[in-house]
N, C-alpha and C positions, 0 to 999 in steps of 0.2 A: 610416564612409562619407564620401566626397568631397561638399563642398558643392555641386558641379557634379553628382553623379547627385543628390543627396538633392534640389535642387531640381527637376532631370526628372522626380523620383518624386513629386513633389507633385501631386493630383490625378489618379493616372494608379492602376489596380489592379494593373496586373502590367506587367514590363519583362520581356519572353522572347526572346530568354535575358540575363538581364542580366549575366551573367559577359563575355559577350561584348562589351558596354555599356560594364562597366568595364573592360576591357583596353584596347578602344577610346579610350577619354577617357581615359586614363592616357599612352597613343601620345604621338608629337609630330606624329601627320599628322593634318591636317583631315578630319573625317568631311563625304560628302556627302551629302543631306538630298532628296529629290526626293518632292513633292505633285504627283499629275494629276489635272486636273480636264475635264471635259466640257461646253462650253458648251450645255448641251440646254434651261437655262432662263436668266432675267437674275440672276438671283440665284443663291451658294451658301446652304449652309444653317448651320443651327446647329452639325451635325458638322464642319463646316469649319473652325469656328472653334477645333475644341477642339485639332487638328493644328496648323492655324496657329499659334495658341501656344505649341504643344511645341518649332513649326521658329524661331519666335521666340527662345525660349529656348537653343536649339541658333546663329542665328544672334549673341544675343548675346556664345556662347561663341567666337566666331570659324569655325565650321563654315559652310560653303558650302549655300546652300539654292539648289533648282533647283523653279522652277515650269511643271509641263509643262500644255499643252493640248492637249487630242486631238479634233480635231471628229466623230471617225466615226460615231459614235453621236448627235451632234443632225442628222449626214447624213443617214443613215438612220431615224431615230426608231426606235419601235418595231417591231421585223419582224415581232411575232407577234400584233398589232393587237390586245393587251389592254391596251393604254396610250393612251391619248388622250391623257394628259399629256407623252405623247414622241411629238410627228409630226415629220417631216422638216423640217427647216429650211433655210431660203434658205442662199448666202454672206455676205449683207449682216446678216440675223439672227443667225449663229454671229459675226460680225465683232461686233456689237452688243453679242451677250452678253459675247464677250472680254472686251471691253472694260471692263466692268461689273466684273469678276471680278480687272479688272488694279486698281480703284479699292477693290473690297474688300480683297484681300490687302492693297493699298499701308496698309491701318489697321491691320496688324498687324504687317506683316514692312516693314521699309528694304526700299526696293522698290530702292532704290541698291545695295542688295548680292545681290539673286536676280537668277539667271538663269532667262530665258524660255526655254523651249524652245516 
């Protein structure tokens, strides 16, 4: 096993399909790596963290990480009014949370090397 999967394997229970994994990082083209997130509160969470690290690890390898934001869902909050914890939010409040979400990622990933979408 390449030290480059054996480390992506670390912590992780299954890589599916990881044939496909390794063909990939054997390649000479850079894989693209895309995380989307939803600014529907100021914080991400803990599961955030555990992707960031994987894209981390992928950015260490030289692999392009793309960090998308989608606001549609803190636009809308919840449709189906069994969420109080997703109401609609302003422009100024989804701008907010971005915001928030650009400082957290920047702790894990070189924020010099993602793109925003």
């Amino acid at each position: 096993m390449s030290k480059k999967l054996e480390e992506l394997k670390t912590g992780t229970v299954a890589i599916i399909p990881e044939e496909e994994l390794v063909k990939k990082l054997k390649g000479s083209k850079k894989l693209t790596v895309k995380l989307g997130a939803d600014p529907t509160a100021p914080d991400l969470h803990l599961g955030h963290a555990v992707v960031l690290r994987k894209m981390k690890q992928l950015q260490d390898m030289g692999h392009d990480i793309i960090f998308l934001i989608g606001d549609f869902t803190a636009r809308i909050g919840d449709p189906s009014g069994k969420s109080k914890t997703r109401p609609p939010l302003t422009k100024e409040e989804i701008e907010e949370n971005t915001q928030t979400y650009f400082k957290q990622v920047g702790r894990i990933l070189d924020m010099n090397k993602v793109t925003i979408r």
